[in-house]
TORNUVEX-80661 format. One line per 2 residues: number of its first residue (from 0); their letters; for each residue x, y, z of C-alpha. Coordinates in pm, 1 decimal. Example, Ala and Ser with C-alpha at 12.3 -4.5 7.8 and 13.67 -1.06 7.14 Angstrom:
2
0> AS> 1230.0 -450.0 780.0 ~ 1367.0 -106.0 714.0
This chain:
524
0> XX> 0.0 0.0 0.0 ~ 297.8 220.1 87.8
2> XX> 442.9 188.3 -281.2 ~ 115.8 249.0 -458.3
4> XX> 110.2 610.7 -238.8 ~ 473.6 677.8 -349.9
6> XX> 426.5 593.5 -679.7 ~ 63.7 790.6 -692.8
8> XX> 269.2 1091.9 -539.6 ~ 533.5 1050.7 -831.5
10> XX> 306.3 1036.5 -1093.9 ~ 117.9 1350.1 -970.2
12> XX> 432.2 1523.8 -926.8 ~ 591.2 1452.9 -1277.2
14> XX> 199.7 1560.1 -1436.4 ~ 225.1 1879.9 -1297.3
16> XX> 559.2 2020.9 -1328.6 ~ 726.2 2116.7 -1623.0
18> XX> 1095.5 2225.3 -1752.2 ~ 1022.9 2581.4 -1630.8
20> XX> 934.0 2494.9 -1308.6 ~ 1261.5 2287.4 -1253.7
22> XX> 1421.7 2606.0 -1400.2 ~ 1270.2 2847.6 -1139.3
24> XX> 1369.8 2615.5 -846.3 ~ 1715.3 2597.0 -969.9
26> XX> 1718.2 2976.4 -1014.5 ~ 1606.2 3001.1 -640.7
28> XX> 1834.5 2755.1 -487.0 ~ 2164.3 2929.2 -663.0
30> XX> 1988.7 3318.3 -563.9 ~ 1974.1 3130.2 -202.8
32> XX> 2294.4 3035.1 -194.4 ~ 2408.8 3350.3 -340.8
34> XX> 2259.4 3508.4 -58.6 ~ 2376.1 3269.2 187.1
36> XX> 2729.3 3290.1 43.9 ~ 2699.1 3692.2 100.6
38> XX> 2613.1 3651.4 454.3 ~ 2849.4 3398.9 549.3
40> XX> 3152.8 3447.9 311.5 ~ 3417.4 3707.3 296.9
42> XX> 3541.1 3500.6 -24.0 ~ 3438.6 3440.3 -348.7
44> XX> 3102.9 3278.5 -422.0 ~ 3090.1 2874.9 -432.7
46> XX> 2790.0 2777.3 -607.4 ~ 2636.5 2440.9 -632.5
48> XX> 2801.1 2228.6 -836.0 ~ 3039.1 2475.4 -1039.5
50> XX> 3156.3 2572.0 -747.8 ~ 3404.2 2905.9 -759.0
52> XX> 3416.0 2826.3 -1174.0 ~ 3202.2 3128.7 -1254.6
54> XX> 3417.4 3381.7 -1041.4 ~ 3707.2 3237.8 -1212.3
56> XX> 3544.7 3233.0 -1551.0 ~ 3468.2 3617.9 -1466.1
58> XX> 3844.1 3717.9 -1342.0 ~ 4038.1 3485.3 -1606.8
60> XX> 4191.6 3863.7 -1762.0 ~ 4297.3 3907.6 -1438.0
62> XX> 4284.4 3642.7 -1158.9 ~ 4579.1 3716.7 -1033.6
64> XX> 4478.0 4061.3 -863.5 ~ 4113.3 3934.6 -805.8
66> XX> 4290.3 3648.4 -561.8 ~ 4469.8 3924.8 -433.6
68> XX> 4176.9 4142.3 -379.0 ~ 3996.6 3848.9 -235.4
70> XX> 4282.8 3780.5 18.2 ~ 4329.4 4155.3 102.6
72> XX> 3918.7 4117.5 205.6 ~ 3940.7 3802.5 379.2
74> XX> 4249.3 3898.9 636.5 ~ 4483.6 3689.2 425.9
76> XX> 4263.4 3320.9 377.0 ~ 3956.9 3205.7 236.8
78> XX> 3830.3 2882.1 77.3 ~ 3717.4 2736.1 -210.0
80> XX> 3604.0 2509.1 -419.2 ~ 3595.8 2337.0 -780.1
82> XX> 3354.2 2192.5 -999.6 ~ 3128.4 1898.4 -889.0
84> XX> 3357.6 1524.2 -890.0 ~ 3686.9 1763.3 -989.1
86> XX> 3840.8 1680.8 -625.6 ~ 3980.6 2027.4 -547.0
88> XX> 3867.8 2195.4 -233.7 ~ 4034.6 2384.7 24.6
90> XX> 4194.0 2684.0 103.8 ~ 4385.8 3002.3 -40.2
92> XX> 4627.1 3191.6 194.7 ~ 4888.3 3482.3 174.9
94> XX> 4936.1 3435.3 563.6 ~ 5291.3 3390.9 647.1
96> XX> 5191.4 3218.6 973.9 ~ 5031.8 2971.3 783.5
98> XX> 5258.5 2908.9 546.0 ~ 5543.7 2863.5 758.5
100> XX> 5258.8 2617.8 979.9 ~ 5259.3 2463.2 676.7
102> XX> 5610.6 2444.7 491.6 ~ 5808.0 2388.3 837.5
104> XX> 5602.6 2365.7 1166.4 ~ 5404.2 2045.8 1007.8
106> XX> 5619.4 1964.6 653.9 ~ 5564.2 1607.2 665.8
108> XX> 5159.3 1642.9 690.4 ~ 5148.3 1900.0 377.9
110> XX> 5333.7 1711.1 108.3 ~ 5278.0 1805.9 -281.8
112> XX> 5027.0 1482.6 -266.7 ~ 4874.4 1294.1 -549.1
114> XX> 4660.0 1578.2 -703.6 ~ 5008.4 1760.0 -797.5
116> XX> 5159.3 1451.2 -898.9 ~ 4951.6 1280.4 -1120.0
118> XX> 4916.3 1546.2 -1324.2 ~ 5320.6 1575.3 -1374.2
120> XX> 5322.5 1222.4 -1364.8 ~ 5413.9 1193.5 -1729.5
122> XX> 5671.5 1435.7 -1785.4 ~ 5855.4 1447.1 -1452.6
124> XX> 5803.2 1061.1 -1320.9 ~ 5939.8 1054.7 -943.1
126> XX> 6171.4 1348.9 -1051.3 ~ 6270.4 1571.7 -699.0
128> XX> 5977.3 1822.7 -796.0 ~ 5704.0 1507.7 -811.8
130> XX> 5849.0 1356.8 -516.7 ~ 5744.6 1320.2 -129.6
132> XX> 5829.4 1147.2 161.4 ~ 6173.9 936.9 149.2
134> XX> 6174.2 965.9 -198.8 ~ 6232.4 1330.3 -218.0
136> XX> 6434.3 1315.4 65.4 ~ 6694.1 1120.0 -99.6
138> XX> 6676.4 1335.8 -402.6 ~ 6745.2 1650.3 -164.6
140> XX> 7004.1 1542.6 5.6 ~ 7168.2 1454.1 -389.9
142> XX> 7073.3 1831.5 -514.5 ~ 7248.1 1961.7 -235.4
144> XX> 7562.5 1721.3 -238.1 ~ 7593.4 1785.2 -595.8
146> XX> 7507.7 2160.4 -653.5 ~ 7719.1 2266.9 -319.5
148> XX> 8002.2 2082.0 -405.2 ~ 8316.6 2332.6 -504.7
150> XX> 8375.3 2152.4 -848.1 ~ 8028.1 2223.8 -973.9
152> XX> 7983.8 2596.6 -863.6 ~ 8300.9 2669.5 -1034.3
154> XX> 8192.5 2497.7 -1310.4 ~ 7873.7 2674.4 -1279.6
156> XX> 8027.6 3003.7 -1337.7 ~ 8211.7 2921.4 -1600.2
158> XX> 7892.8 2786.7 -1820.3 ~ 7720.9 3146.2 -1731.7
160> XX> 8049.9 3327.6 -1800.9 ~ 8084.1 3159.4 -2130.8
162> XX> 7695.8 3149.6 -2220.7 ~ 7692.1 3548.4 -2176.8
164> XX> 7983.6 3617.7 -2378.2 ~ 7947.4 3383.6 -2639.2
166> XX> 7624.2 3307.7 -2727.0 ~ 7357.1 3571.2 -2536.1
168> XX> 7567.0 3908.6 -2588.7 ~ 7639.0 3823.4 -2982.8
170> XX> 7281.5 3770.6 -3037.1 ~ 7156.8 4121.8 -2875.6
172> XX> 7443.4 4272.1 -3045.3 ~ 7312.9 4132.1 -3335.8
174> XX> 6972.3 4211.0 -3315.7 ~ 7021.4 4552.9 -3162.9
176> XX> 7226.8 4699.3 -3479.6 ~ 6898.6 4545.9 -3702.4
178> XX> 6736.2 4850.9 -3511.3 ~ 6392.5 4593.1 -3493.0
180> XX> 6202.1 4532.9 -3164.0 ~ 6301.8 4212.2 -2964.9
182> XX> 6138.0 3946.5 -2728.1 ~ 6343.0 3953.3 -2512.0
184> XX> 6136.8 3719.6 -2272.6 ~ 6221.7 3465.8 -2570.3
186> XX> 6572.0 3561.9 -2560.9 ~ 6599.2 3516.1 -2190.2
188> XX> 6427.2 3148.2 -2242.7 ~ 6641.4 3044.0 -2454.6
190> XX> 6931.8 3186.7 -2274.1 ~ 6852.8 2989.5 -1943.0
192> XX> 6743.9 2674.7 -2107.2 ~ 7073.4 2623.3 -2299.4
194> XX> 7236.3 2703.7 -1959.4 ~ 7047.6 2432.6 -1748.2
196> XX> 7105.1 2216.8 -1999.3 ~ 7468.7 2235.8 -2001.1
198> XX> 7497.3 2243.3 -1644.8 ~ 7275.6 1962.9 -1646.5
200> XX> 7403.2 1688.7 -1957.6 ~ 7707.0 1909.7 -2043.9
202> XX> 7597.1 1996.3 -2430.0 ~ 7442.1 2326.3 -2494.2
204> XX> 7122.2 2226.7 -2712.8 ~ 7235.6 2571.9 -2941.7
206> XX> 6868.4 2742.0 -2866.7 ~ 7090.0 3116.1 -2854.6
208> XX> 7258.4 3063.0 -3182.9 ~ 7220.7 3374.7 -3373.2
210> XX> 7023.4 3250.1 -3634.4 ~ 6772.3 3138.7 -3325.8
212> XX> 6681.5 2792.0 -3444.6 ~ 6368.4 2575.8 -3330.1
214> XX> 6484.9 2328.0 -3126.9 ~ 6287.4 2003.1 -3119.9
216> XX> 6389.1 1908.6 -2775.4 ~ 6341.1 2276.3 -2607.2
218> XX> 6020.7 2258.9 -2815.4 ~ 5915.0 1950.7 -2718.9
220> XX> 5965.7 2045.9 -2328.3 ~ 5781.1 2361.8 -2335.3
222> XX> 5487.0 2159.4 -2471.5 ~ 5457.6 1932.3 -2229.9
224> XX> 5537.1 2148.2 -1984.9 ~ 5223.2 2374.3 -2089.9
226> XX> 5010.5 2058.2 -2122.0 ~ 5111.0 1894.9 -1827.0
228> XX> 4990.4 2224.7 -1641.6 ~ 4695.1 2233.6 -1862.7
230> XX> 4545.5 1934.6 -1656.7 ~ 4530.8 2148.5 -1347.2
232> XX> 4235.1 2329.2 -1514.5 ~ 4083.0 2059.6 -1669.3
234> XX> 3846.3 1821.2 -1431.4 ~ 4023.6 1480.9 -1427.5
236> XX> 3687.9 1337.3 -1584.7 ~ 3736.8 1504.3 -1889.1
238> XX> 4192.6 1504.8 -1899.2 ~ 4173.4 1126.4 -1791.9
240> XX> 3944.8 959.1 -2048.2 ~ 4139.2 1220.9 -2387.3
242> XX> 4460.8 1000.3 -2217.8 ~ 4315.3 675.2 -2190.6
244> XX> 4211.8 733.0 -2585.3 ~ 4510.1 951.2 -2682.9
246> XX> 4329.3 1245.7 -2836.0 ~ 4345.8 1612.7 -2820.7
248> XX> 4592.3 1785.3 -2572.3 ~ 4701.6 1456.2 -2404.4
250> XX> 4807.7 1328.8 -2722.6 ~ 4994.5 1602.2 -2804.0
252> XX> 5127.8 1586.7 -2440.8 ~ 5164.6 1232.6 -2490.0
254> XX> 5389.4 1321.2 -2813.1 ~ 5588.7 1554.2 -2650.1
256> XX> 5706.3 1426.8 -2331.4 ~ 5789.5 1085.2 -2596.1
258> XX> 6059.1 1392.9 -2713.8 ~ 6190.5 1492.8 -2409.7
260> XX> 6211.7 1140.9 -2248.1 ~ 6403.2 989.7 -2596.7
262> XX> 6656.1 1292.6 -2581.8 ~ 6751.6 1267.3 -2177.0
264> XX> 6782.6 865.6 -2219.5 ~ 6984.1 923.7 -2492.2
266> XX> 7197.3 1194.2 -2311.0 ~ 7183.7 890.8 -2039.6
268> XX> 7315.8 606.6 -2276.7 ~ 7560.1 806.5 -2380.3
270> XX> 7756.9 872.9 -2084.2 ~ 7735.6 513.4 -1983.2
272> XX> 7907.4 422.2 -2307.9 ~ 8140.0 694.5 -2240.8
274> XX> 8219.8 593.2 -1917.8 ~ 8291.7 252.8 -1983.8
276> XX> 8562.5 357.3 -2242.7 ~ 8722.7 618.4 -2041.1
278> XX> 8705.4 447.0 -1685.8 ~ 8593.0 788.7 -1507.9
280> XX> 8458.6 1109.7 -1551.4 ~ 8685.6 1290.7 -1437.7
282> XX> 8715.7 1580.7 -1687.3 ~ 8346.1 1614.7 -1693.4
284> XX> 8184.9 1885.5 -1423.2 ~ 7808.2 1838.0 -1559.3
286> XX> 7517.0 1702.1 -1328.1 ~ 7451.2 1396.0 -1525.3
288> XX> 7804.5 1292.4 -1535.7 ~ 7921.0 1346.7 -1154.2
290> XX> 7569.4 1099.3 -1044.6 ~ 7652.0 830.7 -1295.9
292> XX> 8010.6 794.0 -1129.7 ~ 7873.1 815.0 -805.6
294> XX> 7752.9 557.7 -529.4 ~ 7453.6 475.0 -452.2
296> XX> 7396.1 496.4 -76.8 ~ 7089.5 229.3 -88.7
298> XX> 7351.4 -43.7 -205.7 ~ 7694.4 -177.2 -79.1
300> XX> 8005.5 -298.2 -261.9 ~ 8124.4 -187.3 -596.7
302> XX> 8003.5 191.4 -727.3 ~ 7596.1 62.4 -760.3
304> XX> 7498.2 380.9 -1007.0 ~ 7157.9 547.6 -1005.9
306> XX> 6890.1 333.7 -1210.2 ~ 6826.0 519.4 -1594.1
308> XX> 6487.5 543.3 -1505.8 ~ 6622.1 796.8 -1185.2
310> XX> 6837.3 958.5 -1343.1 ~ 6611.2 1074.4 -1640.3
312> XX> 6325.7 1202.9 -1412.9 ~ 6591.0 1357.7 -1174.0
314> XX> 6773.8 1558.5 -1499.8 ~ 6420.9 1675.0 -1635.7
316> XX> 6296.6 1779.1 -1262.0 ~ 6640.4 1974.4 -1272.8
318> XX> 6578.5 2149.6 -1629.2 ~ 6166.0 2244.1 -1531.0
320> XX> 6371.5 2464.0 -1210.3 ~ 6618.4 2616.9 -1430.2
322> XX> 6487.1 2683.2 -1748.8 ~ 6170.0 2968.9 -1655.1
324> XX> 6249.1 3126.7 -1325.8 ~ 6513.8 3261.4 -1428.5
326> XX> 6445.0 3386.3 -1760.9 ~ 6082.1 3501.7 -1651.5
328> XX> 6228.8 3694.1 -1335.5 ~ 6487.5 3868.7 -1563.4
330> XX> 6248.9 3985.7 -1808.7 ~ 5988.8 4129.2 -1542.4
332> XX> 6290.5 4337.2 -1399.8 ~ 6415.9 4449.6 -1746.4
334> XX> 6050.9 4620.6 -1777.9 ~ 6066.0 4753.9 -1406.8
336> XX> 6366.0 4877.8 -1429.5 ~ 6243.8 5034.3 -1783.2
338> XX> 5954.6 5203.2 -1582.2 ~ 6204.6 5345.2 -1258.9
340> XX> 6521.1 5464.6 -1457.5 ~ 6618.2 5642.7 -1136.5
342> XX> 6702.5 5214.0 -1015.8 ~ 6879.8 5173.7 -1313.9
344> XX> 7169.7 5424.9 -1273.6 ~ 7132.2 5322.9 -922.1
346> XX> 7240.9 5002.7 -1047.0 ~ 7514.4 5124.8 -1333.8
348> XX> 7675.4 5356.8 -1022.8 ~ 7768.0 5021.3 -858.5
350> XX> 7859.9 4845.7 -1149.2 ~ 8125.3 5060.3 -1300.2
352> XX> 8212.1 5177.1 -911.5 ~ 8264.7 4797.3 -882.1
354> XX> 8477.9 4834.9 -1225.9 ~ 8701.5 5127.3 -1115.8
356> XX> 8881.0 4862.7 -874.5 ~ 9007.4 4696.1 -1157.3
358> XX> 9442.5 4686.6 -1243.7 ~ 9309.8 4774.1 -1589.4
360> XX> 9199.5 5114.0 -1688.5 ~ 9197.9 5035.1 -2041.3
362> XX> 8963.3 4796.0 -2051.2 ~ 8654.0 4838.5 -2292.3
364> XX> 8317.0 4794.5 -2147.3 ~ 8265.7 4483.3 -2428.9
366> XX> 8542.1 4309.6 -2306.0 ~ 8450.2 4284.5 -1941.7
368> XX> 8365.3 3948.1 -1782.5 ~ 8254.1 3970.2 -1435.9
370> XX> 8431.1 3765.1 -1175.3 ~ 8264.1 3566.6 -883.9
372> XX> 8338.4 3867.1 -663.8 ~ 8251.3 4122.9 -838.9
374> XX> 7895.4 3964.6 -852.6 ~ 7906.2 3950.8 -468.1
376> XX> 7956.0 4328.6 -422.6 ~ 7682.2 4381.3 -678.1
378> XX> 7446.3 4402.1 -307.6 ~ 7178.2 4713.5 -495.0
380> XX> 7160.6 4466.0 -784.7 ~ 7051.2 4178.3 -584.2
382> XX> 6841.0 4412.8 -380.0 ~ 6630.7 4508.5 -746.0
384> XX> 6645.9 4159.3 -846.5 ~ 6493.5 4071.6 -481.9
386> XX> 6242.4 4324.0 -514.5 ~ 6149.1 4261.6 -901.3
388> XX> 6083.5 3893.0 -783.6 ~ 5875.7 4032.7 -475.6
390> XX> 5611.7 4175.8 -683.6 ~ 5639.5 3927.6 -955.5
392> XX> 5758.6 3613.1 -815.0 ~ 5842.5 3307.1 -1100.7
394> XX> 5619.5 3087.8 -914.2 ~ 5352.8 3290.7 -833.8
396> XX> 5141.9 3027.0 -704.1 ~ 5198.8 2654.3 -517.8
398> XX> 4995.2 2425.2 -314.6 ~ 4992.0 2140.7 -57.2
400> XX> 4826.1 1906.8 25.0 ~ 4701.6 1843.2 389.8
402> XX> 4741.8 1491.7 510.8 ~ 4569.9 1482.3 868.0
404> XX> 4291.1 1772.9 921.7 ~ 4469.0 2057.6 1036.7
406> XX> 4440.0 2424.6 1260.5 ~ 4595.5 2710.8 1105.0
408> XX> 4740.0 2970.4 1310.6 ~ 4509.2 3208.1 1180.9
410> XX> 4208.0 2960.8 1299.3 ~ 4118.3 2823.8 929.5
412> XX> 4042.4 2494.5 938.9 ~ 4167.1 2274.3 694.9
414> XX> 4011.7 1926.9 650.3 ~ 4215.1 1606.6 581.1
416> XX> 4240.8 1593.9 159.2 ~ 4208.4 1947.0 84.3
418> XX> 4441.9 2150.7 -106.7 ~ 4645.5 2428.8 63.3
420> XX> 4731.7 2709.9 -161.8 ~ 4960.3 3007.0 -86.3
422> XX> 4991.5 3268.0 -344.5 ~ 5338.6 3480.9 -351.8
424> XX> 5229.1 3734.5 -594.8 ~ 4953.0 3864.0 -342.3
426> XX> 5164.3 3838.7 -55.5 ~ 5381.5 4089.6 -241.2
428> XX> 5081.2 4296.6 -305.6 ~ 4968.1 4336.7 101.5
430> XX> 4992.4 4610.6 311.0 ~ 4993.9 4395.4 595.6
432> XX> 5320.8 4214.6 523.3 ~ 5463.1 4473.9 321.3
434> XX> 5389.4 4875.1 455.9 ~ 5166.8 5133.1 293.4
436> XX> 5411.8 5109.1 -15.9 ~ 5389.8 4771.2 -86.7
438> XX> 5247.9 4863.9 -476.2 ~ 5623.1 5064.1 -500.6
440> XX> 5911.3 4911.4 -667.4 ~ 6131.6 4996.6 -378.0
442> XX> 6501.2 4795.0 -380.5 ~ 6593.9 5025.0 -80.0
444> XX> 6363.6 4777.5 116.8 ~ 6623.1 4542.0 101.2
446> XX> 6973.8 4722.6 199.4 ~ 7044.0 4811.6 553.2
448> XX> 7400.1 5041.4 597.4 ~ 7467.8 4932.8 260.4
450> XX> 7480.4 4588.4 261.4 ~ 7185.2 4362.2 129.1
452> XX> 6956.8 4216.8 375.4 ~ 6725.0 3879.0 320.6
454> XX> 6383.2 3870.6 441.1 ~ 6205.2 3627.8 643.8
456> XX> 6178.3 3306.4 394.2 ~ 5783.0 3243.1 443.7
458> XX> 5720.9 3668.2 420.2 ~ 5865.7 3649.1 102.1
460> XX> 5779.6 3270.9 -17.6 ~ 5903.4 3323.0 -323.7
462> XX> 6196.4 3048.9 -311.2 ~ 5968.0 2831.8 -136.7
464> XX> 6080.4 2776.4 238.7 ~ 6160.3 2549.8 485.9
466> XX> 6335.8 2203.1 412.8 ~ 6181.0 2277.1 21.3
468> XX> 6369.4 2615.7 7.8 ~ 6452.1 2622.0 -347.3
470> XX> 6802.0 2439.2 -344.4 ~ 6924.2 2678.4 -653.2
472> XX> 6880.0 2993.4 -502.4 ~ 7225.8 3129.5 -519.2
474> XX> 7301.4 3030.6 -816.9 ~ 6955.0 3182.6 -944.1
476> XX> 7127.5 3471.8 -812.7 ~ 7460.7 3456.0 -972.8
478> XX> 7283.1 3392.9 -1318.3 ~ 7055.5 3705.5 -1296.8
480> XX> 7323.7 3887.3 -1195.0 ~ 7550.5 3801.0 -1429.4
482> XX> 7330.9 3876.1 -1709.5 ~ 7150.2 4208.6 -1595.0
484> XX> 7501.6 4365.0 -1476.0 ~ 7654.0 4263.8 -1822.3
486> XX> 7335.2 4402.1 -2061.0 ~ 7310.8 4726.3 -1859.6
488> XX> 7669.8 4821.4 -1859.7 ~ 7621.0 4760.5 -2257.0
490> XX> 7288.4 4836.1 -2381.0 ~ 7022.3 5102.7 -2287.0
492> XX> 6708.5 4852.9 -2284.7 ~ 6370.8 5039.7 -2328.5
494> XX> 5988.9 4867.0 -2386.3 ~ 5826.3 4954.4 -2663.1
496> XX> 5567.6 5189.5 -2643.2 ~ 5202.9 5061.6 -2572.3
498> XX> 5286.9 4710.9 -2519.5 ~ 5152.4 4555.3 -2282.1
500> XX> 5256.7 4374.9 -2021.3 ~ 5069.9 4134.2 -1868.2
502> XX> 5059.0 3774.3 -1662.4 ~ 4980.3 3455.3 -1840.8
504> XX> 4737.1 3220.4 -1660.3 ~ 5002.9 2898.6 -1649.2
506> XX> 5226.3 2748.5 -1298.6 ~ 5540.1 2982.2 -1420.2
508> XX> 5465.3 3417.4 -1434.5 ~ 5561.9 3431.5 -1760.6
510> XX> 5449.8 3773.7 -1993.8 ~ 5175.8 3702.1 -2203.7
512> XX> 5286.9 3892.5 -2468.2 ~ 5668.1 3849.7 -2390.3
514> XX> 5845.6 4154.8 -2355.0 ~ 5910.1 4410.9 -2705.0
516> XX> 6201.9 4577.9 -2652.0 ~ 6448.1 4824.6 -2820.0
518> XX> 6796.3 4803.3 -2762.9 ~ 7061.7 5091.1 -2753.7
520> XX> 7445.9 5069.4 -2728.0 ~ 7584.2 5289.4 -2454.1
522> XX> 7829.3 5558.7 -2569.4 ~ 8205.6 5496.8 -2365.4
């Protein structure tokens, strides 16, 4: 009797309701939650089952400074979520309580998690930035042997040195007596790719020649680079199935992480073969070479070497750090430094004050090569490079993952799962970790009785921090340098007029239109 009233009450209901009556209650449930959402929410808007998608869909120009604006109104945190069955939910911060809660205080409960590394899966394997747990730890404690040691900083220096002088000053000589406008984003990306790559397998991959040449495996790595990042915006319901079939951007992805995989292996092979003929490596300073002829620490006995499969995904891990930060930081401070001039012979004062110390008084400006210590003393430099990064930091954006529900400092809750975002471009952009003149490009913030000072690692989170502070920062350092002190003391660098520039949407802050530049010799 029950069922025939339920069924009676079904059958009445369906008989008397229509599309537009479904449509109206929709309408009132996402005006009621609108509402709701207003009352309750200092954030943006989640919806029902898009989620924060149409805020996002509604910022895209400029989502960037709507997170920020959203922080700034929130006190620093708020949360949100994605579409319906697209598993991300949790929270945004610019709180450097938090984050160093959350990079140091707890580390081990707010890994990179699966979310991160699924989708990098493909191109980066277990690689040190796809890594957690004793995994990365082992890879760590390798980066640090390896890129500390005395051998490989000298040889580090001596790539940039040669790189500059070589390769990246011919080609702006060349293309600043054409008297055309130059990308000099492009020029900077090519720059620090054939540099990590050298560092890295010991062969420059000839992306600066002057002829500027398409590379198929720099090519190849930007794609899949792009496409790897492109499944952070696409639900998994939609990315997974286009891989399980191979069609549209996975397939390309698919193709072009084939590329980059075929050219490290070979790289790989290579050196084994070499190494068997020669006995050591010896001669060789590169990254690839000095792990091959090292132990393993897992194994005993005779030199056990690093599986191919470990030291291909550690190599590519080690090219993704190098080859944008770099070259995108460099090109933001190029147009800052365009827009402050009074920085910029700031910056030239040191320089050729720097200079004047030099046996040589005859020298010529195109024949200089800066030295290791020269590049110390360049302290206003680093400051402008520091700052430059502050307000547009290379990775603007990372995440966690939280592994046990968690307590923020701030009181946010975080529940066990979610994603933990903190965003470095808005923490540069707040007055209350920054002052009143947060919005100024200010490199003064930085020296103290002349001498550069560093800033508290999770107020400026823009090499990461605690045990994941970015393992490359001084020599991120030392290549900016090197290349801004050896273009200014050259070339008068000014934007074009009217272009614009403006953040792309991807993981790295790159300009979405690059930067147009003109370039000038300087007279003396």
């Amino acid at each position: 009797m029950t069922q025939e009233i339920v069924f009676h009450a079904l059958d009445w209901v369906s008989s008397h309701s229509c599309f537009s009556d479904l449509a109206v209650a929709l309408l009132g449930l996402f005006i009621f939650s609108y509402v709701l959402q207003r009352l309750t929410n200092k954030g943006p808007t989640i919806w029902p089952v898009i989620g924060i998608i149409p805020s996002l869909i509604l910022h895209i120009n400029d989502v960037y400074d709507w997170v920020t604006t959203s922080l700034i109104k929130t006190g620093g945190t708020f949360y949100y979520r994605g579409m319906w069955m697209s598993g991300t939910y949790g929270v945004i911060t610019s709180n450097p309580a938090n984050i160093e809660y959350m990079l140091k205080t707890r580390f081990k409960y707010f890994p990179k998690g699966k979310y991160y590394r699924e989708r990098f899966h493909d191109l980066l394997g277990d690689g040190i930035f796809n890594a957690d747990d004793e995994l990365w730890k082992e890879q760590r404690r390798i980066a640090n042997s390896e890129m500390h040691a005395g051998r490989f900083v000298d040889y580090s220096l001596h790539t940039i040195q040669d790189l500059v002088h070589h390769k990246l000053l011919q080609v702006i000589a060349k293309l600043a007596d054409s008297g055309d406008c130059i990308d000099l984003q492009e020029v900077f990306l090519r720059f620090t790719f054939d540099n990590i790559c050298t560092l890295t397998f010991g062969v420059d991959p000839g992306c600066l020649a002057l002829d500027l040449p398409e590379v198929p495996f720099a090519k190849a790595f930007e794609e899949a680079t792009e496409l790897s990042t492109l499944r952070f915006l696409v639900p998994p319901f939609i990315w997974k199935p286009m891989k399980f079939f191979g069609v549209g951007s996975q397939k390309r992805l698919k193709e072009a992480v084939r590329t980059v995989h075929d050219f490290v292996e070979q790289m790989v092979a290579n050196r084994r073969i070499e190494l068997r003929k020669v006995g050591s490596m010896y001669d060789r300073s590169d990254l690839l070479s000095r792990l091959i002829e090292s132990k393993n620490p897992d194994h005993q006995g005779e030199k056990n070497h690093f599986s191919n499969t470990f030291l291909r995904d550690f190599c590519i891990s080690f090219i993704l750090a190098g080859r944008d930060t770099s070259s995108v930081a460099l090109a933001w401070f190029f147009w800052l430094i365009h827009k402050n001039p009074q920085v910029e012979s700031k910056i030239l004062s040191e320089i050729n004050e720097i200079l004047s110390h030099r046996n040589s008084s005859k020298e010529e400006p195109t024949d200089v090569v800066f030295t290791k210590e020269e590049l110390k003393k360049m302290v206003y430099l680093q400051a402008a490079l520091s700052e430059s990064l502050r307000l547009y930091p290379s990775v603007q954006i990372d995440f966690k993952e939280a592994l046990e529900k968690e307590v923020f400092p701030d009181g946010t809750v975080v529940e066990k799962g979610a994603q933990v975002y903190f965003c470095a471009y808005s923490m540069g952009r707040m007055e209350s970790i920054w002052g009143k003149d947060c919005l100024e490009f200010k490199p003064e913030r930085w020296m103290k009785d002349g001498q550069f000072v560093n800033e508290n690692q999770f107020k400026y989170a823009v090499f990461n921090g605690g045990p994941r502070l970015c393992v490359g920062k001084k020599f991120a350092y030392m290549q900016m340098k090197m290349v801004a002190a050896s273009i200014l003391l050259r070339y008068s660098v000014k934007v074009v007029e009217g272009h614009n520039a403006v953040p792309k949407l991807t993981t790295t802050l790159y300009m979405k239109n690059g930067l147009l530049v003109t370039l000038k010799r300087r007279s003396g």
